[in-house]
C-alpha positions as CSV (number, residue, x, y, z in Angstrom):
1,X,6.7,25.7,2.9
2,X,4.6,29.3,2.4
3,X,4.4,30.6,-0.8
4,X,3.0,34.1,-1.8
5,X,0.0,34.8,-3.1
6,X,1.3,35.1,-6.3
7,X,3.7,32.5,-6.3
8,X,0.5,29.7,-4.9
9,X,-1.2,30.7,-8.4
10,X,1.9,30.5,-10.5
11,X,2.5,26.8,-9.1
12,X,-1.3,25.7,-9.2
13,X,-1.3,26.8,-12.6
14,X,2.2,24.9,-13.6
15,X,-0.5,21.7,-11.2
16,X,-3.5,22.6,-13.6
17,X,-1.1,22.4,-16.9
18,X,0.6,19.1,-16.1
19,X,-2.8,17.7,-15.1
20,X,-4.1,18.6,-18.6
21,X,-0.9,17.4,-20.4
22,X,-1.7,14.0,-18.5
23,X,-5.6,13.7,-19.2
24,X,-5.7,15.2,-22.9
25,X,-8.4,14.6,-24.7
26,X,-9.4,14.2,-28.6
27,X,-9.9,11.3,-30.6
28,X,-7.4,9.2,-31.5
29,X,-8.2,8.8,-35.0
30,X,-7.6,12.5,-35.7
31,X,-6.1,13.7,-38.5
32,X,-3.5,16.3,-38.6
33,X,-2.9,18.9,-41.6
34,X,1.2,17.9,-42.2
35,X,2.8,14.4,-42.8
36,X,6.0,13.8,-40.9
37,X,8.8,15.9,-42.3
38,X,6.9,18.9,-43.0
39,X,5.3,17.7,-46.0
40,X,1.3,18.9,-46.4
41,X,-1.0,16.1,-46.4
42,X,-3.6,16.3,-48.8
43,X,-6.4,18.1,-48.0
44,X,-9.7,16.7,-46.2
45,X,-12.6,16.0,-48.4
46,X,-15.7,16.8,-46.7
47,X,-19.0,14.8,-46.9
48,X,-21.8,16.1,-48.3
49,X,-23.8,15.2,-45.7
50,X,-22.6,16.8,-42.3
51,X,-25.3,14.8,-40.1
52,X,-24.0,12.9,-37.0
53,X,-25.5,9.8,-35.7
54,X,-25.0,9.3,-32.3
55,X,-26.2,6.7,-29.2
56,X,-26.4,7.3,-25.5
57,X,-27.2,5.3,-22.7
58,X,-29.6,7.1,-21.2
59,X,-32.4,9.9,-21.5
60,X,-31.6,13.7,-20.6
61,X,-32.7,14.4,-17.2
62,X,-32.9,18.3,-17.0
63,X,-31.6,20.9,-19.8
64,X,-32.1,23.9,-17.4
65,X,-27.8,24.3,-16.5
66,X,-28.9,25.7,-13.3
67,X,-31.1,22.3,-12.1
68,X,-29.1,19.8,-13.9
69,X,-26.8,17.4,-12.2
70,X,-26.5,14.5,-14.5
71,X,-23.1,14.5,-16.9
72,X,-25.5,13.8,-19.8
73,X,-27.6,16.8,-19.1
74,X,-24.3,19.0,-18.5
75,X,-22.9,17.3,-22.1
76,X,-26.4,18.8,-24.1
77,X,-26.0,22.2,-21.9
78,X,-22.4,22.7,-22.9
79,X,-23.0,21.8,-26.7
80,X,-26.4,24.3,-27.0
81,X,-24.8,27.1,-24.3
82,X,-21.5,28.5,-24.0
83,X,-20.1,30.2,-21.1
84,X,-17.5,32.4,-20.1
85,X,-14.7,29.6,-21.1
86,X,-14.5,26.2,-22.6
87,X,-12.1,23.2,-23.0
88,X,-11.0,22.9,-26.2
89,X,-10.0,19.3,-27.5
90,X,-6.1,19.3,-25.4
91,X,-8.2,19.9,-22.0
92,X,-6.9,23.8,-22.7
93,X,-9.1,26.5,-20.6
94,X,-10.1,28.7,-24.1
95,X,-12.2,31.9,-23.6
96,X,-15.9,31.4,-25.1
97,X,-17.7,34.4,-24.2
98,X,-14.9,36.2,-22.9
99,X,-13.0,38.0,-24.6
100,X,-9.8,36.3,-22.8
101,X,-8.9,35.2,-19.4
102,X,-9.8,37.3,-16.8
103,X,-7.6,40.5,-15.1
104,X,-7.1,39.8,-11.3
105,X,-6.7,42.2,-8.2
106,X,-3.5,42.2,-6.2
107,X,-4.8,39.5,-3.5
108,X,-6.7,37.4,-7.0
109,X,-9.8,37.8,-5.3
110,X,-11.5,40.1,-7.7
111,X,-12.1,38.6,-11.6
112,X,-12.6,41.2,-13.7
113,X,-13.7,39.4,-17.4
114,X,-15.0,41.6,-20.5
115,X,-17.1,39.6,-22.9
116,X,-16.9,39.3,-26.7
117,X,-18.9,42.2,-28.4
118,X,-20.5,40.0,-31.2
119,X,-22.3,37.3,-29.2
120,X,-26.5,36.7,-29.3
121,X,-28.5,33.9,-28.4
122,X,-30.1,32.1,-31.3
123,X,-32.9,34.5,-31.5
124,X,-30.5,37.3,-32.5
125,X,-30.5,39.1,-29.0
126,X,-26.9,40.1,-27.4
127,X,-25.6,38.1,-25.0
128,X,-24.4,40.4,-21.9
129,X,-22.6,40.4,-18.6
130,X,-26.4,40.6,-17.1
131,X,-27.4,37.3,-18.2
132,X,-24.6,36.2,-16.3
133,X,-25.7,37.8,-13.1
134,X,-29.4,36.0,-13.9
135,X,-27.9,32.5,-13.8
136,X,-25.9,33.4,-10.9
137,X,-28.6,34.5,-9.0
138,X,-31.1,32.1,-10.0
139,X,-28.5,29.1,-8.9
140,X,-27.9,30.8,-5.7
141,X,-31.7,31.9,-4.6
142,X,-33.2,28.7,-2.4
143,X,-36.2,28.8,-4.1
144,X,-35.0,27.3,-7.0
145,X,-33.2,24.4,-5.0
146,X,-30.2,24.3,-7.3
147,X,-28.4,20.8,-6.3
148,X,-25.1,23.0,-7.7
149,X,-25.6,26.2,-7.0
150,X,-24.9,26.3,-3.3
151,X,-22.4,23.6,-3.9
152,X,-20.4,25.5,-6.0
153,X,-20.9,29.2,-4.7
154,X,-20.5,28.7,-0.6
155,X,-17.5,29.5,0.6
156,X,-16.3,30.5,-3.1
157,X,-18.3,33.2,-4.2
158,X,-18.9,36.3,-2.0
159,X,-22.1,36.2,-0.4
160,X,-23.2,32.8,-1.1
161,X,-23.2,31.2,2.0
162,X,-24.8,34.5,3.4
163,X,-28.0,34.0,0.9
164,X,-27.9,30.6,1.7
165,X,-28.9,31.4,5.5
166,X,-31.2,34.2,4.5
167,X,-28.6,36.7,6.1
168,X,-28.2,38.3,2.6
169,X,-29.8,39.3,-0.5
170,X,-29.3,37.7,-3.6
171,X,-28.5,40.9,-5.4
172,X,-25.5,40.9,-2.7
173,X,-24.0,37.6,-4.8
174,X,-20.4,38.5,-6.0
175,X,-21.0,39.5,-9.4
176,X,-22.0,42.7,-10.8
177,X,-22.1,43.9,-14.7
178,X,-20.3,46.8,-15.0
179,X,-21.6,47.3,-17.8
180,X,-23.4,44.9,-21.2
181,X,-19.5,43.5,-21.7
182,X,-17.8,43.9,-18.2
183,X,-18.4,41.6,-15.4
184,X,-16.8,41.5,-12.1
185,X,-16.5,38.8,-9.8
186,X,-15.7,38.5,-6.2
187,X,-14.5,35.5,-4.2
188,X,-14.1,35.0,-0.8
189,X,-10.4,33.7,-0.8
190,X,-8.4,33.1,-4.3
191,X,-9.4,30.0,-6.1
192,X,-6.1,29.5,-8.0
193,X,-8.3,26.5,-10.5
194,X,-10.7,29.8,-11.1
195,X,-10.8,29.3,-14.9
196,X,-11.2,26.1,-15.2
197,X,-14.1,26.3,-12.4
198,X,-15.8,28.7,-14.4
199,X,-15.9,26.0,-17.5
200,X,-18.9,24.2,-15.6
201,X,-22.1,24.7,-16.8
202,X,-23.9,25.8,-13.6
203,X,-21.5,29.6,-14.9
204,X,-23.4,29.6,-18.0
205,X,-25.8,32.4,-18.8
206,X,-29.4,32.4,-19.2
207,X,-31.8,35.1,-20.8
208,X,-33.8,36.5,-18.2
209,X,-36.5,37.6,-20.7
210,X,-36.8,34.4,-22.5
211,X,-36.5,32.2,-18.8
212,X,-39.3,34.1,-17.6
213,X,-41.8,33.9,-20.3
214,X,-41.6,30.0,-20.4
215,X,-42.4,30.1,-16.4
216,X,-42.5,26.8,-14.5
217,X,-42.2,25.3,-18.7
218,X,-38.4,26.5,-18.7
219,X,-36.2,23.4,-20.7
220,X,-38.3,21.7,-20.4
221,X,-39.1,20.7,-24.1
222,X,-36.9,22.3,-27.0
223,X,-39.4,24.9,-27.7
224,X,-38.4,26.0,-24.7
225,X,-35.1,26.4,-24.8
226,X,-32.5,29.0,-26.2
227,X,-28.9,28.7,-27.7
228,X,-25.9,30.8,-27.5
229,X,-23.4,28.4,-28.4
230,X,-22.4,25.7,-31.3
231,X,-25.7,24.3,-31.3
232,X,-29.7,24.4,-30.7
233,X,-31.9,21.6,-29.6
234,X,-34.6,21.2,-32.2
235,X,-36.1,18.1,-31.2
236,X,-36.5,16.9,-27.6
237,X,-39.8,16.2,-25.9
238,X,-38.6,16.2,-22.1
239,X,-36.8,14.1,-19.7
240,X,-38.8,11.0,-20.6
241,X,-37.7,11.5,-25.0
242,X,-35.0,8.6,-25.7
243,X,-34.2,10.8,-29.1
244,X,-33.3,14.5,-29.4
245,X,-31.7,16.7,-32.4
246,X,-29.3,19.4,-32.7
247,X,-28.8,21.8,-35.5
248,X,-25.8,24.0,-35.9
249,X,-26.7,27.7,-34.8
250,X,-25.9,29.7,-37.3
251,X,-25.5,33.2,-34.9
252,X,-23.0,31.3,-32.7
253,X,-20.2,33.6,-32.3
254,X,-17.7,31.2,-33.7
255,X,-20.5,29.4,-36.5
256,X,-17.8,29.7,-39.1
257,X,-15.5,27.1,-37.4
258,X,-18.8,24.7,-36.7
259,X,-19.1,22.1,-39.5
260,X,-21.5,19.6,-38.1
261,X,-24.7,20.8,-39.6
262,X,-27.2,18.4,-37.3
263,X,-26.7,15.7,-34.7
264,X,-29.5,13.1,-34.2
265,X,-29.4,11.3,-30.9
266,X,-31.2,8.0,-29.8
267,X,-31.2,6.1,-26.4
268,X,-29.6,2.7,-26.6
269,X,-29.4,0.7,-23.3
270,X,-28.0,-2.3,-25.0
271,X,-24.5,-2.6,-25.7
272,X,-24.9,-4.9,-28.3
273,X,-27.6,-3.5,-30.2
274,X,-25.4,-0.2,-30.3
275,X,-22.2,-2.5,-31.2
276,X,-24.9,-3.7,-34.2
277,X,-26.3,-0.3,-35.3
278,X,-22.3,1.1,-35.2
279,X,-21.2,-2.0,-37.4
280,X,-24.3,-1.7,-39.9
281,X,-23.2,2.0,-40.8
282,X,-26.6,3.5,-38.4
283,X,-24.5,5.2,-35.8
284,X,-21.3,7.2,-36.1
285,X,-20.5,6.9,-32.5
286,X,-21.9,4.8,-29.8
287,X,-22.4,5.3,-26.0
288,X,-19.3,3.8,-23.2
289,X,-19.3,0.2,-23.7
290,X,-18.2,-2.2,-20.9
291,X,-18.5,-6.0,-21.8
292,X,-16.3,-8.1,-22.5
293,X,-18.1,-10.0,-25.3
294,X,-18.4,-6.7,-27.4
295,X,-15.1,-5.1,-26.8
296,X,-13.2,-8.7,-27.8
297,X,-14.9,-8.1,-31.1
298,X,-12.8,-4.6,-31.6
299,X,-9.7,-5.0,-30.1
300,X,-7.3,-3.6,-32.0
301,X,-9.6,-2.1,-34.2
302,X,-9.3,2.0,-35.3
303,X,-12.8,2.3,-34.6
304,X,-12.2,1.3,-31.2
305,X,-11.4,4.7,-28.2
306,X,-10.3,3.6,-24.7
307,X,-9.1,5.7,-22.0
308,X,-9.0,5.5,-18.6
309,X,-11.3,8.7,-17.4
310,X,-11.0,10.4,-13.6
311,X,-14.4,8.9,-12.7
312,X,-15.1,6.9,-9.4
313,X,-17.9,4.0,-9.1
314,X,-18.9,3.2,-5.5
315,X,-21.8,1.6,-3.6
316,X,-23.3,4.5,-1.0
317,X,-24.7,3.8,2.2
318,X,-27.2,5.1,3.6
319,X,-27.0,5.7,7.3
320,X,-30.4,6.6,7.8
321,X,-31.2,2.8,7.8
322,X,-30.2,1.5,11.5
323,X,-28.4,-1.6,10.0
324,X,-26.0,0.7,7.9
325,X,-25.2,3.4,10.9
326,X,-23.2,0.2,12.1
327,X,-19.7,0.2,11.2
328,X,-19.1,-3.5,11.4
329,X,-21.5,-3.7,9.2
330,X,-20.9,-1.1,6.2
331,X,-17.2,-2.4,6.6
332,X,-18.3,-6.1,5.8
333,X,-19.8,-4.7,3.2
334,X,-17.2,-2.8,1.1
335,X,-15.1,-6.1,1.9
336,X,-16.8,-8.1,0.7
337,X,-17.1,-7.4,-3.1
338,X,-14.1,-9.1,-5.3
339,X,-13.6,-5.4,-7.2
340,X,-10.9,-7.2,-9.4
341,X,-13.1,-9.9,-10.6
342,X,-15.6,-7.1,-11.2
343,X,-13.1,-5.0,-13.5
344,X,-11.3,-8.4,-14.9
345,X,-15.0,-10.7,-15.4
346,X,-17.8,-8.8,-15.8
347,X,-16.7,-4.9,-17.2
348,X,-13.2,-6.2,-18.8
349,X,-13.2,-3.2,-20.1
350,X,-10.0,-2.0,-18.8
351,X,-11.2,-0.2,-15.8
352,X,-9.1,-0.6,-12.1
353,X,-10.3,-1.3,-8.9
354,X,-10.9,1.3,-6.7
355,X,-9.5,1.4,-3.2
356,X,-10.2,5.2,-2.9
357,X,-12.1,8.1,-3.7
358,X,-9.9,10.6,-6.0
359,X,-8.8,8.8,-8.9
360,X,-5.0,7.7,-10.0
361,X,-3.6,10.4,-12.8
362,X,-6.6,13.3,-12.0
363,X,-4.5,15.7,-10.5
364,X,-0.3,16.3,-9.6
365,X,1.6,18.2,-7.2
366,X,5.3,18.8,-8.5
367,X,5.1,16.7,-10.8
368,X,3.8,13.7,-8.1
369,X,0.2,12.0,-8.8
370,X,-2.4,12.8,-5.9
371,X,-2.4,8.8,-4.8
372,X,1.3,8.1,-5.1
373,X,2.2,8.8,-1.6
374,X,-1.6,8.0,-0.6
375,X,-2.5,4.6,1.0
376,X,-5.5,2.6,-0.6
377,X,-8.4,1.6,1.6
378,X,-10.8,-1.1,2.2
379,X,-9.6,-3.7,-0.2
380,X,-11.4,-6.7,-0.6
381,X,-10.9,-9.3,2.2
382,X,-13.9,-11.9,2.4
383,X,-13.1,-13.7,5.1
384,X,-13.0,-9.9,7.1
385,X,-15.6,-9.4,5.5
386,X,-17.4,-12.1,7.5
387,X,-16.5,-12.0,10.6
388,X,-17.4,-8.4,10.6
389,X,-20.6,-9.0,9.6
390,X,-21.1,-11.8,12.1
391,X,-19.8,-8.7,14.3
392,X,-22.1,-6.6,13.7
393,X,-25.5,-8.2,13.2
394,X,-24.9,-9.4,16.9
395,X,-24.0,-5.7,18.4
396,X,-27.5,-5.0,16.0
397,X,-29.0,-8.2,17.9
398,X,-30.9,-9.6,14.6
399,X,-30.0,-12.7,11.8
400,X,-30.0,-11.5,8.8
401,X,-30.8,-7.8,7.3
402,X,-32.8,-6.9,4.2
403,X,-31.4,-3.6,2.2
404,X,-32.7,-2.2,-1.0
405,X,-30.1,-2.3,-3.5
406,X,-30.7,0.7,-5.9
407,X,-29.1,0.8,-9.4
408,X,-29.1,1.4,-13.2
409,X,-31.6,0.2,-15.9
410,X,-28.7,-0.3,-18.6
411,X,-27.5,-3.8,-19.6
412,X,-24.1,-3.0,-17.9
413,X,-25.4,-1.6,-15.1
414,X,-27.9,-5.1,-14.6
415,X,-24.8,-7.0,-14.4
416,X,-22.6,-5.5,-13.0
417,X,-25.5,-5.3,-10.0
418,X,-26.0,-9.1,-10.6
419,X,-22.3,-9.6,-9.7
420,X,-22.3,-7.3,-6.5
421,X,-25.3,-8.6,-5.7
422,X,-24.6,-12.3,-5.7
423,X,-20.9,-11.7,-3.9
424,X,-22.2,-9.9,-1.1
425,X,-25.1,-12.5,-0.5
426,X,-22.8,-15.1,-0.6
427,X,-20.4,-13.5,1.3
428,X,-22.6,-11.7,3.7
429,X,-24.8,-14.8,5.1
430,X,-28.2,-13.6,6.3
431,X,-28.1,-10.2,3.9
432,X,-30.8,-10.2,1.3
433,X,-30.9,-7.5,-1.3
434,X,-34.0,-5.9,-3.2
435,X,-33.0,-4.9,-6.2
436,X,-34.4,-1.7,-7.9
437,X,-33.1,-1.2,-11.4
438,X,-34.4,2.3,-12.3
439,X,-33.5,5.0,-15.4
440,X,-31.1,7.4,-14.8
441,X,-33.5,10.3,-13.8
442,X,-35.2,8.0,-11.2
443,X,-31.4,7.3,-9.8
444,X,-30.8,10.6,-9.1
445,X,-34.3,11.3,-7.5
446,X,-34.4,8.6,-5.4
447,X,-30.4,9.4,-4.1
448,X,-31.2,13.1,-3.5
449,X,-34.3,12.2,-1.2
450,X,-32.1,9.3,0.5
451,X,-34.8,6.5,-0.7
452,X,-32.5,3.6,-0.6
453,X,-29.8,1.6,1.6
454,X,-27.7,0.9,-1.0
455,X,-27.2,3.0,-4.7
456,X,-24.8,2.0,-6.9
457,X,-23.2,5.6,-8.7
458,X,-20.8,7.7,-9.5
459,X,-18.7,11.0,-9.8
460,X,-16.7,12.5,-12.4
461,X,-14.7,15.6,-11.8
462,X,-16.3,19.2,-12.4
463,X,-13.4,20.5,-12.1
464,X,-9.2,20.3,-11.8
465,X,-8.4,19.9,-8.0
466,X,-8.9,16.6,-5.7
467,X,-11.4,19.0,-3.4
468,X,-13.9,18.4,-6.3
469,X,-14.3,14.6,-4.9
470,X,-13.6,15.2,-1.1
471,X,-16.1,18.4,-0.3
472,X,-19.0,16.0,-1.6
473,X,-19.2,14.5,2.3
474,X,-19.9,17.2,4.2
475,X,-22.3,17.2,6.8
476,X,-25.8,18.4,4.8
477,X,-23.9,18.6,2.0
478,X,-26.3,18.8,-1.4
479,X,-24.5,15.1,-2.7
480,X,-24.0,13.7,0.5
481,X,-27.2,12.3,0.6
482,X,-26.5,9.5,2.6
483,X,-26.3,11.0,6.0
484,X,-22.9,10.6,6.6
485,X,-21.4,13.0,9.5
486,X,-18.5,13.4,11.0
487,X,-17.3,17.1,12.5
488,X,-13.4,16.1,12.1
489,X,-13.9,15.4,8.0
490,X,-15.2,18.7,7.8
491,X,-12.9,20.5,9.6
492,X,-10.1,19.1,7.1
493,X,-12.4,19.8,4.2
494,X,-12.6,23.4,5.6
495,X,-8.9,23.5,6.6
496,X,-7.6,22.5,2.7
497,X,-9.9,25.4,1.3
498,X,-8.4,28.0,3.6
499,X,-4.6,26.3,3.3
500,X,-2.2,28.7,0.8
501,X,0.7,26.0,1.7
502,X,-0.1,23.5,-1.4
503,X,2.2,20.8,0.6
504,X,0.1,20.6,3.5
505,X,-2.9,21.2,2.0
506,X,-2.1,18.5,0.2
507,X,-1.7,16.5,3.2
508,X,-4.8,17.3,4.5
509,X,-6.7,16.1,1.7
510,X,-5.2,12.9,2.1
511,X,-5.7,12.8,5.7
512,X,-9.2,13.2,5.1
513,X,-9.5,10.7,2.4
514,X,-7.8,8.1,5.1
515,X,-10.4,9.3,7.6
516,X,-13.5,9.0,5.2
517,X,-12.3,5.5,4.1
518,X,-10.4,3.8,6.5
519,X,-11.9,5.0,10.1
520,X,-15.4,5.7,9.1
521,X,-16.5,3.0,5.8
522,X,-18.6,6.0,5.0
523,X,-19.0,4.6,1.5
524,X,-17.2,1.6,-0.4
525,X,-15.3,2.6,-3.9
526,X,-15.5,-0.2,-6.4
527,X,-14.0,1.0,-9.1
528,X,-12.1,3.5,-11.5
529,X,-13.8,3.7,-15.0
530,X,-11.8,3.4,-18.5
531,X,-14.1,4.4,-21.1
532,X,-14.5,2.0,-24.7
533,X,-16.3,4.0,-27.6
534,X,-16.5,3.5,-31.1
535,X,-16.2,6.2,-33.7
536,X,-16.5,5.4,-37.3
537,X,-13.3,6.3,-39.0
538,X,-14.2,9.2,-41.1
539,X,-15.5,11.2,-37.9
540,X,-12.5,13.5,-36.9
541,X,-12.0,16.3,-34.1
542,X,-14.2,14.2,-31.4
543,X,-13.0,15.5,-28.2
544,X,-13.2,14.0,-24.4
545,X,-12.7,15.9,-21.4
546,X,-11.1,15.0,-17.8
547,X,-13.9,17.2,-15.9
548,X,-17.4,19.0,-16.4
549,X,-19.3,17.7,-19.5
550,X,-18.1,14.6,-21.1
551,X,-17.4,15.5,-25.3
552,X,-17.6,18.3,-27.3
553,X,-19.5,18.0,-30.7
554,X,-18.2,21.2,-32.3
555,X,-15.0,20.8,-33.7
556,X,-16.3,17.4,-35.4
557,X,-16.0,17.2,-39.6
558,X,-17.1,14.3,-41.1
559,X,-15.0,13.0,-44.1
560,X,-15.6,11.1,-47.3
């Protein structure tokens, strides 16, 4: 049924706030200030020390929050820069450099957002609407080659998809500084998730002055990099460093509230050697781990932080390779992998199988998850799975095919790549698979320039709406990157961004989920991730997000 203007926002925002009620997150372990009945608990005793110890799986890839595209790259940017609004640890859209949230028009396209008066970047110069405008325009211009600016602009932001083309200028972006502590921003329709789009990191500022004296050396060390928000990177030696530092910075608007004095981070790709280090008192908190022989060891234990997060893991196929522009054949392939021996054998971990792209409890429509009343695709059927193959390789007229299999350099990710691997040889006679396991960094290059068949990855959600996992297949879209095309796809992509009725844009979404899945194979979903970490006990105010940046260091206190 139509809804007004006004009355589409108020019901995307009642969407957005059951979404967050659903996904909140915080650690577990937290304390709280008052006992049951009322009764004050006793108050926290602080450690001496406030230093944080804390593993991750992999390096940094890019610290420059208009380049990066990597969640552990957006996680650094959030904790060193602040933008115009945050998530605080209840998945609540809080202001950070704004003042509050922003004053619309009468149609909601026009944002009008005044920024806090007393916030500077670490070197003591005010932040202002201007360096907004920078970043803005820097992600936008084509010479930089965002992979998010375009992404996130066209279509959304006034002008983008003109500057895009060349057909406009990148001062003509929609945004403007009215003054140092007024910006105004334009969109091209109303975006009624707005706020909690402008949480992303691609939004944040940048110091034009400072950007431009580093050059082509911009992030790319921590010498060359400059804070506004909780923290500043002290220690990082560039996209190849497996250790890094942050410091709390001391003219962040909100220092007081900051109690974490340094964080020291190191690169652990074994599970097991981070399940050691946590149990010998050398890390506070350790990176997501997913086998079963380590978590069996901590179940049940307080230390112990599960939850399932809105992230899909799928094999892409790369069409560019004539075997995989078959059908018969990309269908025998996402057949073909047992996805609940996967989750059950080799992560046990608690994660699902995935028989679709936008995850189970991400996003609700009165009061109704996103997949309740949407079918699952492509579930695993082996003996389908064959005789499409067999299918196939004779419309291809060849015996066997050879694909390069690109995936992870983590322990995790080398067997849970053994396991597909080894069921879709089995399965699959006649397919061999080379196996590339590559860091991080080296994942994403070789993805974005489409050098592989098959690349085992991943999406999380930048953002609260289902469109942030259904726009990625575009035709030329910047994560497509598998050159996947279909005119009818985008026409539903384009028809649920101009749709006002939330029922049938709804629909559509689904439609087109059906259509990406089911008719075409363009890609085949293995599974939906639940996230195991462990936090020493005495850590408090760790908080997990649904979307953009994975944790938040700031509100973290570190007890006796």
């Amino acid at each position: 049924m139509k809804k007004s203007k006004l009355s589409l926002l108020l019901i995307l925002t009642l969407v957005l706030s059951m979404f967050l009620a659903a996904c909140s997150g915080g650690n577990k372990n937290e304390g709280t200030d008052k006992k049951e009945g009322g009764e004050k608990a006793p108050k926290e005793q602080l450690a001496d020390e406030q230093v944080l110890n804390i593993l991750e799986s992999s390096e940094i890839p890019a610290m420059d929050s208009v380049l990066a595209e990597d969640v552990i790259g957006f996680t650094m940017i959030s904790a060193t820069t602040e933008g115009l609004y945050r998530l605080d640890p209840d998945q609540k859209v809080i202001p950070g450099v704004a003042e509050a949230a922003p004053e619309y028009n009468d149609d909601k396209t026009v944002l009008t957002i005044k920024l806090k008066k007393d916030v500077k970047w670490a070197d003591g110069s005010p932040v202002t609407a201007k360096d907004f405008v920078y970043a803005w325009q820097r992600a936008i211009n084509p010479d930089t080659a965002s992979p998010y600016g375009p992404y996130f602009m066209e279509g959304k932001i006034k002008n983008a998809s003109e500057i895009v083309k060349g057909e406009a200028k990148i001062e003509d972006l929609g945004i403007v500084a009215k003054d140092d502590h007024t910006l105004e921003i334009t969109l091209v329709r109303p975006i009624p998730f707005i706020e909690s789009y402008l949480t992303f990191p691609l939004f944040y500022p940048q110091n034009q002055k400072f950007v431009e004296a580093q050059g082509d050396k911009y992030a790319s060390s921590a010498a060359t990099l400059i804070s506004n928000g909780p923290f500043k990177m002290t220690k990082w030696d560039g996209p190849t460093a497996t250790e890094w530092v942050l410091e709390k910075n001391d003219n962040y608007w909100n220092a007081k509230d900051v109690t974490l004095t340094k964080i020291n981070f190191n690169v652990s790709k074994d599970p097991q050697a981070s399940a050691n280090a946590f149990t010998a008192g050398e890390a506070d908190i350790t990176p997501k781990l997913a086998q079963a022989a380590i978590l069996s060891q901590y179940e049940g234990d307080p230390a112990l932080l599960r939850y399932q997060e809105p992230s899909i893991f799928w094999i892409k196929m790369n069409q560019t390779n004539p075997a995989l522009k078959n059908e018969n054949i990309r269908r025998a392939i996402a057949l073909a992998v047992d996805k609940q021996a996967l989750v059950d054998d080799v992560l046990a971990n608690g994660s699902i199988p995935a028989n679709f792209v936008v995850p189970k409890g991400f996003t609700f429509y009165e009061g109704k998850d996103f997949r309740e009343k949407s079918n699952e695709f492509l579930k695993t059927n082996k003996e389908e799975a064959k005789k499409l193959w067999d299918k196939g390789l004779q419309e291809l007229g060849v015996k066997e095919v050879k694909l390069v299999y690109v995936g992870g350099d983590t322990e995790t990710s080398k067997l849970s790549d053994a396991f597909v691997k080894d069921q879709l040889e089995k399965t699959l006679p006649g397919l061999s698979l080379e196996m590339n396991a590559v860091p991080f960094k080296i994942r994403i290059d070789r993805e974005n320039n489409k050098d592989y068949d098959l690349l085992f990855g991943g999406w999380g959600p930048d953002y609260a709406d289902p469109m942030t996992f259904m726009d990625l297949w575009l035709t030329g879209g910047s994560h497509n990157n598998m050159a996947y095309s279909n005119p009818e796809f985008d026409k539903m992509i384009q028809s649920a961004n101009e749709n006002t009725d939330l029922a049938k844009r709804w629909k559509t979404l689904q439609d087109a989920e059906k259509l990406l899945l089911e008719k075409d194979v363009a890609l085949a979903p293995m599974y939906q991730r639940s996230v195991n970490l462990l936090i020493q006990p005495n850590v408090k105010g760790f908080a997990h997000h649904a979307f953009g940046p994975d944790y938040s260091y700031q509100w973290i206190k570190i007890l006796k």
